[in-house]
C-alpha positions in Angstrom: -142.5 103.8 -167.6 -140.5 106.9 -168.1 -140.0 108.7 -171.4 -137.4 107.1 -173.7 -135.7 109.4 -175.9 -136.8 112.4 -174.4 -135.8 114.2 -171.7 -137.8 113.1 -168.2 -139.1 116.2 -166.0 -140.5 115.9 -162.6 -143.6 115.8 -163.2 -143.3 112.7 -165.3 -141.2 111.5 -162.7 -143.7 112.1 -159.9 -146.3 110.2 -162.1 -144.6 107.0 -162.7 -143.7 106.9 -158.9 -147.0 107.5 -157.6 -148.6 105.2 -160.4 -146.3 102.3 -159.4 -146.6 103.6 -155.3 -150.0 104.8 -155.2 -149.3 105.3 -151.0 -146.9 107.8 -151.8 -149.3 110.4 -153.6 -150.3 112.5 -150.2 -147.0 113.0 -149.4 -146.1 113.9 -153.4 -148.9 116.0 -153.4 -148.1 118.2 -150.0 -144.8 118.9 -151.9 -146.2 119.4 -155.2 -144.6 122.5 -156.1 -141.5 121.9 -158.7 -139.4 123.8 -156.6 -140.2 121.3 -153.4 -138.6 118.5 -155.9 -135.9 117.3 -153.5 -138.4 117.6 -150.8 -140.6 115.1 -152.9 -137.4 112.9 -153.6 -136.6 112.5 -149.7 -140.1 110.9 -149.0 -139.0 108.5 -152.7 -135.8 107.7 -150.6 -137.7 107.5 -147.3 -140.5 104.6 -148.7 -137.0 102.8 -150.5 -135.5 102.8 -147.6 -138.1 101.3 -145.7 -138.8 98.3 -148.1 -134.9 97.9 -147.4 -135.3 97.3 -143.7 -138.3 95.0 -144.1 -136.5 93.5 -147.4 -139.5 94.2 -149.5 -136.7 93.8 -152.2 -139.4 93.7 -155.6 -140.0 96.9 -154.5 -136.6 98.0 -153.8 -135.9 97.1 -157.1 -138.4 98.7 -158.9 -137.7 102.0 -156.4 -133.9 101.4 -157.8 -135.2 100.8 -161.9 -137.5 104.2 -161.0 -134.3 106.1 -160.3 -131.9 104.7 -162.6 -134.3 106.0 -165.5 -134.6 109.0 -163.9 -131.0 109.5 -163.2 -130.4 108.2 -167.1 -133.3 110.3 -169.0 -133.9 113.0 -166.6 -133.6 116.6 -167.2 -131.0 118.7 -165.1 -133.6 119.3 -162.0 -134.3 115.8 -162.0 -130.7 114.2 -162.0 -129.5 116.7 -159.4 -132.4 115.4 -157.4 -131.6 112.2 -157.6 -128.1 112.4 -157.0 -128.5 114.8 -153.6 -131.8 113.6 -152.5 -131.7 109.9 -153.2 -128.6 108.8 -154.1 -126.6 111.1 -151.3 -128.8 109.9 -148.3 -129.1 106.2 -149.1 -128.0 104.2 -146.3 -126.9 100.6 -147.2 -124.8 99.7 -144.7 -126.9 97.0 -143.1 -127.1 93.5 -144.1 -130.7 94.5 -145.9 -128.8 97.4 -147.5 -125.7 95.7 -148.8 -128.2 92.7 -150.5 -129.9 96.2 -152.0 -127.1 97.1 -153.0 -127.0 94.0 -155.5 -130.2 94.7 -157.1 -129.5 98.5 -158.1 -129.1 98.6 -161.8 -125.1 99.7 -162.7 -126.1 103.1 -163.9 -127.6 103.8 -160.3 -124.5 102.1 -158.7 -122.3 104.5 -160.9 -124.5 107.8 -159.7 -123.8 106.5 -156.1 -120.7 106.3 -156.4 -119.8 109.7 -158.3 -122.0 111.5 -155.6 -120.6 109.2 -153.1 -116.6 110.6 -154.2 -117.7 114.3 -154.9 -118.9 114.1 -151.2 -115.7 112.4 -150.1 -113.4 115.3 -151.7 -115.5 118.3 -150.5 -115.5 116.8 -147.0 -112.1 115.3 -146.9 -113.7 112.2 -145.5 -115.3 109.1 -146.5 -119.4 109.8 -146.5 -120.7 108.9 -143.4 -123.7 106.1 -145.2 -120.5 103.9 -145.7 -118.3 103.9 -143.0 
């Protein structure tokens, strides 16, 4: 999977997902540039998101054990990715999303919930994914 040890870049990142989600590679590719990282992330949280909603939830939880690794080994592009272009936008409000919610690995949960209470005091409001 991912490096252990070492510090994860994107590009490693964008491997392992594209290995593991070979339908994602056209999109990956058409934002292939390292600065077009979060671009490349939103499409990661727009397939997880899907398997969500049609409860495809061995994939959700290998999306989730994708991200948790990045989020634990990742360099400081690839954490910040993760937390404002995955972890940020991920809507688990529905039934689907709350049973998703379950499977996410606590290091993920953790990241969610940091980004999830940064948002909360810069807005001065609960983050609309959860109300």
């Amino acid at each position: 999977m991912l490096g252990r040890g070492s510090l994860v870049d994107t590009i490693e990142f964008s491997g392992v997902v594209i290995r593991e989600f070979p339908q994602l590679k056209q999109e990956f590719d058409y934002w292939g540039d390292d600065d077009l990282l979060h671009l490349q992330m939103m499409e990661f949280l727009n397939f997880t998101q899907n398997e969500i909603a049609s409860r495809s939830f061995d994939v959700v939880r290998k999306c989730f054990e994708i991200a948790a690794t990045g989020l634990k080994n990742g360099d400081d592009a690839l954490r910040n990715a993760i937390y404002v272009s995955f972890l940020e936008g991920l809507d688990l409000r529905s039934d689907e999303g709350r049973e998703a919610y379950t499977l996410m690995p606590d290091e993920l949960k953790k990241g969610r919930d940091e980004i999830l209470d940064y948002n909360q005091r810069l807005l001065g409001r609960k983050w609309s994914t959860d109300e």
